[in-house]
N, C-alpha and C positions, 0 to 999 in steps of 0.2 A: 504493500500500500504506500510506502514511505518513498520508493523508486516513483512510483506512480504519478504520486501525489507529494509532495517533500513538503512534511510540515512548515516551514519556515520561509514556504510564498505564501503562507494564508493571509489576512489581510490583518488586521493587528488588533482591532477586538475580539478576533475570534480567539477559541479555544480548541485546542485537535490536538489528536495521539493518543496513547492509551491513558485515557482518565480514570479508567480501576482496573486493578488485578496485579499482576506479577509477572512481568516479562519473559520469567526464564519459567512457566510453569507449560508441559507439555499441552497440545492442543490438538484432537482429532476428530472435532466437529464443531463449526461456527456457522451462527445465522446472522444472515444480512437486513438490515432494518433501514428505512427512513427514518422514523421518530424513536426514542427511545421510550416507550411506554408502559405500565405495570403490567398491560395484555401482552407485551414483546418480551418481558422478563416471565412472565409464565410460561410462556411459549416454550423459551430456549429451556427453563427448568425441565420441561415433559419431553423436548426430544432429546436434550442430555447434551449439550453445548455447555463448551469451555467458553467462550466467544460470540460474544454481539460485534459485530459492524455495522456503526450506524454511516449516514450521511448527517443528519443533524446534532450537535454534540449534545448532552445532558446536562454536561456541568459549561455554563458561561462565567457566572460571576463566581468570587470567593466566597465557600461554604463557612458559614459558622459555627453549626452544627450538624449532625447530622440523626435522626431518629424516626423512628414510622408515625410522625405526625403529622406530616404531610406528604404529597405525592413525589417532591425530590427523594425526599428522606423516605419511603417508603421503597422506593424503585432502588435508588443506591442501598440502604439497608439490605433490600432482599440480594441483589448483585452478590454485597461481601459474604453474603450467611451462606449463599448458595456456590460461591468459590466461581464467578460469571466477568471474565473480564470483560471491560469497552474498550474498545477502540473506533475513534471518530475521524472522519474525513471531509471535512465541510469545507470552506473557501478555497484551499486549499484544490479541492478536488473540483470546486468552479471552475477554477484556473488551468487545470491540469490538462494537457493535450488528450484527446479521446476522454474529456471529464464529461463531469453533465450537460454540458452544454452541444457537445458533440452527438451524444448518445440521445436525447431531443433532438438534435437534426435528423442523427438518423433513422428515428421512428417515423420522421415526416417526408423521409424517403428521398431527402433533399442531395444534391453531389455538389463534385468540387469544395470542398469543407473547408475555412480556416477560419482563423479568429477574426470576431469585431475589431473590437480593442486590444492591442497591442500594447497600449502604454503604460506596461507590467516594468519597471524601473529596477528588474534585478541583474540586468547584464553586467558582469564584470572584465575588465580588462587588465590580465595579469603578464609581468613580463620576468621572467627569472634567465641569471645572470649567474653562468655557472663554466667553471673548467672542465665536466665531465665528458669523456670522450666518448661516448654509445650516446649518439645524435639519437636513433631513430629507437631506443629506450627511453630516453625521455620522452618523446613524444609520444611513445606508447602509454606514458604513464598519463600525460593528459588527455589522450583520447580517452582512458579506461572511466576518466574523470567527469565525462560530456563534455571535452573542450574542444570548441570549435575553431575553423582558422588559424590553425595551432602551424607553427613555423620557428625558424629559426636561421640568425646569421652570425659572422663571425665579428667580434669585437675590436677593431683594431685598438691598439694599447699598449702599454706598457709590458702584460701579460700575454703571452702566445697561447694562444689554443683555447682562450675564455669567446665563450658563445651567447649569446641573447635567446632565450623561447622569448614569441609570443602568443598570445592565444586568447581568443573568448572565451567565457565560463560563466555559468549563472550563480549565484551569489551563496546560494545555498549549499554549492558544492565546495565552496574557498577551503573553509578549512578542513575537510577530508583531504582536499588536495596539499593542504599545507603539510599536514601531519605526515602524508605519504614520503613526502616531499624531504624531511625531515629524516625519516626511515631509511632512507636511502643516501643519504647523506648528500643530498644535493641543494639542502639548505642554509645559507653562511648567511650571517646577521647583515642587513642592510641590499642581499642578492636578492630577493623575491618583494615585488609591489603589486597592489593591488587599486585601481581604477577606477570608478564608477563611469557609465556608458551614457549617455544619452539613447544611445537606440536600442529600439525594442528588443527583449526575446523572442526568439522563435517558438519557445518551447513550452510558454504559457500567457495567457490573455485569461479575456473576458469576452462572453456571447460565441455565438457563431454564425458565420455567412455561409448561406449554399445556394442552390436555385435548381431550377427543373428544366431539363430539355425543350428544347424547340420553342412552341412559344406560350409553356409553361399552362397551366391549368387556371378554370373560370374562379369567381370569389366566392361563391356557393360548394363548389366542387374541392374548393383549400379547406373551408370551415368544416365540410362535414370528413374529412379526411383527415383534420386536427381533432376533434371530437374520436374519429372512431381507431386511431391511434393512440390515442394516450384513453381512452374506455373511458369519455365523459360523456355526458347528454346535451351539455347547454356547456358555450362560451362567452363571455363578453367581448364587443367588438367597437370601433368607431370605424370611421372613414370607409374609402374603397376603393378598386383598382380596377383597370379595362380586365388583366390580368394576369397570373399571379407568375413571375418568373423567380424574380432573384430575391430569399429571402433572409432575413435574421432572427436567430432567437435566442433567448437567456432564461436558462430555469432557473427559477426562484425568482426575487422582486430584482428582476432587470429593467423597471423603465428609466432609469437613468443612464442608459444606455441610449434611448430611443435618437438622440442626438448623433448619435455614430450611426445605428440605422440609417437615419437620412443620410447624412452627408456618405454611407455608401450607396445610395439609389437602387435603395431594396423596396418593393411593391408591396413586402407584408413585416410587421415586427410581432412576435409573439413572445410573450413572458407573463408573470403573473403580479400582483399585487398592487395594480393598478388602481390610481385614484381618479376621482367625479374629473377634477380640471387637468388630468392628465390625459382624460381622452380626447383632448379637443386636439387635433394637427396642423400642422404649419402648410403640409405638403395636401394641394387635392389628391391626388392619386396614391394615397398610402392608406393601405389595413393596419390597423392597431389592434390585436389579439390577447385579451385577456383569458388564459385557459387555468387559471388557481394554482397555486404553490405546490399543493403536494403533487398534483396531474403530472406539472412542470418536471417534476424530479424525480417520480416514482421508479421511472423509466432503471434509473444508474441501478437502482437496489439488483437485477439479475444483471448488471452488467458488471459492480462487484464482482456477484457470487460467480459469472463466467470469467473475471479475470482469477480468483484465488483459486478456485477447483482446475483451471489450465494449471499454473502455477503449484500444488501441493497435491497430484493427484491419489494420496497417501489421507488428505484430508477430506472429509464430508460440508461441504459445502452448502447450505440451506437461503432457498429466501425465505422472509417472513410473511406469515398465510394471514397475521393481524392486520386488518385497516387501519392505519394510524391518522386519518384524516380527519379532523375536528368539524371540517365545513361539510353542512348538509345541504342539498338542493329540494326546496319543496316546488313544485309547477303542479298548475292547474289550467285546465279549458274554458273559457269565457264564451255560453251559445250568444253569437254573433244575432242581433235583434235587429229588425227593421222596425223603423221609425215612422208611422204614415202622415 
């Protein structure tokens, strides 16, 4: 999860990683959840899980205490008694390549996939400054690292045979790479600097852009295909389109994103948590899709449980058969009266 998803792009109020249990405690059955809920912790009790993975964390703020008097402290409580660790994946896993946002696009069947937004500020630029003679060992050691654009030249100087790497690297990976670095003895006080990039990462954003062949599909024919993809009845919607090619989306409350939408000249944006004066748009010819938070996210929970069962196939793998959805839909029929 942690290659996947690397705790340390999350956005900075969140909370991720294993928030209870015991790291080094053996594991050969985990269920994968959205919300962490006391119906989620029964769950995993009855089919005998060491392991919840949620997407949304449990614990955000600092606990003061903890006891089954209410439902934090009832769900954590049961966790310790019953030996259940969490481990969580939320902003983080927004952000992550093939994250939620990705896996929403590709329920909607949508191609060509990359990020909205880019302007994820973890690119680092690191340049080490070393006499070691195995060039293409080092550079093996920053590739093993995700460092990209990785190169090297020779130093003229006073010293013979001292070489320069350079190389991109996302931020998160710095000091793994430092300490390796170190291990090897290719670290000398004042030879390795590290950078901050003005340009994007590649390798994580926010939302997703895709679009539909040819000349994409009607605005009736998008809504009920987002409805019967993500198993909802009813969407909120504003605006509308001749129709529907290139579009973008962001599970969970993405409209603050909508702004990147437009300025890529996407025909439709979908995400959820949409407010009254949020539906109103700037652009005639754009859908504004509001499809509800959990709809938006549900999707990742088997795309989890298909990344760790590929991954551990020694391990039993589960999704969670609990609803964790708070929002109800009530609808009713109004007989249509004539007036005389």
């Amino acid at each position: 999860m942690h290659q996947w998803a690397p705790p340390k792009i999350k956005l900075e109020y969140d909370n991720v990683g294993l928030l209870i249990g015991d790291q080094n405690k053996p594991v050969d059955r985990v269920l994968v959840c959205l919300d962490v809920t006391e119906d989620v912790v029964d769950e995993a009790i009855e089919k005998e899980c060491q392991l919840i993975v949620s997407h949304h964390p449990l614990i955000f703020q600092p606990i003061r205490r903890i006891n089954p008097t209410d439902e934090q402290g009832r769900i954590i409580y049961k966790l310790i008694r019953n030996e259940i660790a969490l481990l969580s994946a939320h902003t983080n896993l927004d952000a992550a390549l093939d994250g939620v946002s990705f896996v929403f696009a590709n329920n909607l069947g949508l191609d060509n996939l990359r990020f909205l937004d880019r302007n994820y500020p973890i690119s680092r630029k690191i340049t080490l400054t070393t006499a070691y003679e195995d060039s293409k060992a080092v550079l093996k050691l920053l590739n093993y690292y995700s460092a990209e654009e990785a190169h090297f030249f020779n130093v003229d100087g006073r010293k013979e045979g001292l070489k320069c790497f350079e190389a991109i690297i996302d931020a998160h990976n710095v000091e793994d790479l430092r300490r390796a670095l170190e291990r090897e003895g290719l670290l000398k006080k004042g030879s390795f600097q590290v950078l901050e990039m003005a340009s994007p990462s590649n390798n994580f954003g926010l939302g997703v852009v895709g679009s539909y062949p040819d000349d994409g599909i009607a605005v009736d024919e998008f809504l009920h295909l987002v409805c019967k993809a993500l198993d909802t009845s009813a969407v909120r919607y504003s605006g509308g389109a001749n129709r529907i090619r290139k579009v973008a989306v962001c599970g969970g409350a993405g409209i603050r994103l909508k702004g990147a939408a437009l300025s890529a000249g996407v025909d439709a944006f979908v995400t959820s948590d949409i407010k009254y004066h949020e539906f109103f748009t700037e652009k005639k010819d754009f859908l504004l899709v509001d499809v509800g938070h959990y709809e938006s996210e549900f999707p990742v929970v088997e795309a989890i449980r298909k990344e760790l069962a590929e991954g551990f196939e020694e391990i039993q793998v589960i999704s969670c058969e609990s609803v964790t959805n708070p929002v109800r839909i009530y609808s009713t029929q109004f007989e249509n009266k004539t007036v005389e």
